[in-house]
C-alpha positions in Angstrom: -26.3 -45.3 80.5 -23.0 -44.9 81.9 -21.8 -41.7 83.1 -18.3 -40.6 82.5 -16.3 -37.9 84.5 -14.7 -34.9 83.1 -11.2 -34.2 84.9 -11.4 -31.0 86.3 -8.8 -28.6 84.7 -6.6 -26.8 87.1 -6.0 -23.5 86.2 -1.9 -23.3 85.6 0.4 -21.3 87.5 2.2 -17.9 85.8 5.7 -19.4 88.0 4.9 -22.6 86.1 8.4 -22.7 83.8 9.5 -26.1 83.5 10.2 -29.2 85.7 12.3 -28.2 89.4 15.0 -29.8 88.1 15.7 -27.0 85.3 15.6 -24.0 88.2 18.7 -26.3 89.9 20.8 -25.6 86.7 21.3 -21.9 87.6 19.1 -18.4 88.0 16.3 -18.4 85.4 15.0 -14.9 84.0 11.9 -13.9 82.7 11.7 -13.1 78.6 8.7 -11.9 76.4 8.7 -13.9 73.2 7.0 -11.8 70.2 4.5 -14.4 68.8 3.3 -14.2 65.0 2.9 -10.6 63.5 1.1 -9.3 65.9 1.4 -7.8 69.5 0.6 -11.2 71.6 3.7 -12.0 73.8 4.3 -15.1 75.3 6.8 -15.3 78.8 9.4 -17.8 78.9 12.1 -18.8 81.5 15.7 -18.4 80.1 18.4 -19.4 82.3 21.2 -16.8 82.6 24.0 -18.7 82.2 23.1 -21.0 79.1 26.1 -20.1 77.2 29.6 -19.0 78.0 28.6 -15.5 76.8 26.2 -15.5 79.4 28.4 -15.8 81.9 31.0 -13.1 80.5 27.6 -10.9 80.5 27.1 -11.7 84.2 30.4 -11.1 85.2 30.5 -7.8 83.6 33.4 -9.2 81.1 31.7 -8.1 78.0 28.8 -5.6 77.6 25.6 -6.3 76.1 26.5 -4.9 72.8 29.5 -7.5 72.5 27.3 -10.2 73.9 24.7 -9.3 70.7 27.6 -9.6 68.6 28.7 -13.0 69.8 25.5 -14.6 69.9 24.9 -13.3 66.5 28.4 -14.6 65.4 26.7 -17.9 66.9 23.9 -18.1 64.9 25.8 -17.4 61.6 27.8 -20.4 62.5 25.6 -22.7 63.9 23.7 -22.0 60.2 27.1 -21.9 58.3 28.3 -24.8 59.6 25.4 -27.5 61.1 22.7 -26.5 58.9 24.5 -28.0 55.9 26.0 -30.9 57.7 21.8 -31.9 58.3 20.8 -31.8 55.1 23.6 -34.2 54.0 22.4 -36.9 56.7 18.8 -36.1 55.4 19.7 -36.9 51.5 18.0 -40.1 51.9 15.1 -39.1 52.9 12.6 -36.3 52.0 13.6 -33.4 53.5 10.6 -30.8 54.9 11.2 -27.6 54.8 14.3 -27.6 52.4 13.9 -24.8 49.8 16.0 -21.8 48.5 15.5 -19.9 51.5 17.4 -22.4 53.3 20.8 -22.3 50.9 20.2 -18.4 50.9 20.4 -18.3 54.7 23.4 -20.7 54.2 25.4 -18.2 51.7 24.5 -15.6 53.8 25.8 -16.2 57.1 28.8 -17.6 55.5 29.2 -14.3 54.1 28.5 -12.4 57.3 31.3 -14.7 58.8 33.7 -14.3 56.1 33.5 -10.9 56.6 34.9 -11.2 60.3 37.3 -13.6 59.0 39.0 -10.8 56.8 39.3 -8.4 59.4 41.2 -10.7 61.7 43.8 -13.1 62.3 43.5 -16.9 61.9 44.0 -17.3 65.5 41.7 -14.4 67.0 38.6 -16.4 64.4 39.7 -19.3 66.0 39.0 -18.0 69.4 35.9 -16.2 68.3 34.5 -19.5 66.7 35.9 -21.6 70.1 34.0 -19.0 72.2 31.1 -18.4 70.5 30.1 -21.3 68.0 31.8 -24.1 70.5 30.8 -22.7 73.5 34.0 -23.4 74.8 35.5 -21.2 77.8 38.2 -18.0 76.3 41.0 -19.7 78.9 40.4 -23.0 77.1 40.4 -21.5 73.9 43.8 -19.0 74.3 46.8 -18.7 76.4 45.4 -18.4 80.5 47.1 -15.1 81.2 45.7 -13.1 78.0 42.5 -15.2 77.0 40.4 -12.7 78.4 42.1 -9.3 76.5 42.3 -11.7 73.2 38.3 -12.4 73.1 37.4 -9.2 73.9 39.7 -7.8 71.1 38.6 -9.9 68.9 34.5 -9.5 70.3 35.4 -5.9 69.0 36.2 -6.4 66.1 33.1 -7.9 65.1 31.4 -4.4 66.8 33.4 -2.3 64.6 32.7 -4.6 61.1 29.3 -5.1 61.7 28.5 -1.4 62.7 26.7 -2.2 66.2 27.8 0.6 68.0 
């Protein structure tokens, strides 16, 4: 009879988060991530600077209730806009998950954007969707010497519609 060895499991590390390489991309920070209904948390790294709202937040551009805002605004594009674009590439083949819920999450951010879109002018949404769908950097987005005033402006905006504050 042959005898096989188990591997011996290392107990791992609470610093554990990921390869080195992702702690070179910038400062990490520690989240709790609610899991399921109940009261189990899971911790997770998050770097700080992952989006260019991130780094407005850092730099004390924006506070934290316009940062809300403009990731939210993210989201609502992200399932406004790419959302439908995969389900088209997906037409050929079955697609898993794809139910009402998904078209009613569709029409509703669409609405929650359109919303936005009334309150402002073409070329403030323009910036807010450069910004904060894009990703792309306000000075990119706007004239250099008022990108800054524009975004926040317009970051308001979407405060005062949406009733965060």
């Amino acid at each position: 009879m042959v005898k096989t060895r188990r591997k011996r499991k290392l107990p791992v590390s609470t610093a554990d988060y990921g390869p080195p390489e992702r702690h070179q991309r910038g400062e990490l920070e520690l989240i709790a991530v609610k899991i399921g209904a109940g009261n189990a948390v899971q911790h997770a790294a998050r770097n700080k600077s992952e989006h260019v709202l991130d780094r407005l937040l850092n730099q004390n551009i924006i506070d934290r209730t316009q940062h809300e805002a403009g990731m939210r605004v993210r989201g609502y594009w992200e399932l406004a806009t790419l959302l439908p674009q995969k389900l088209v590439m997906d037409m050929g083949r079955t697609v898993k998950g794809h139910s009402e819920d998904t078209s009613l999450a569709v029409i509703y951010a669409s609405s929650r954007l359109s919303e936005i879109r009334d309150n402002m002018t073409a070329t403030d949404y323009e910036l807010l969707i450069a910004v904060c769908g894009h990703g792309e950097s306000p000075t990119n987005a706007a004239p250099r010497n008022r990108a800054i005033g524009m975004f926040k402006d317009t970051i308001n905006v979407v405060v005062r519609v949406w009733r965060m504050r």
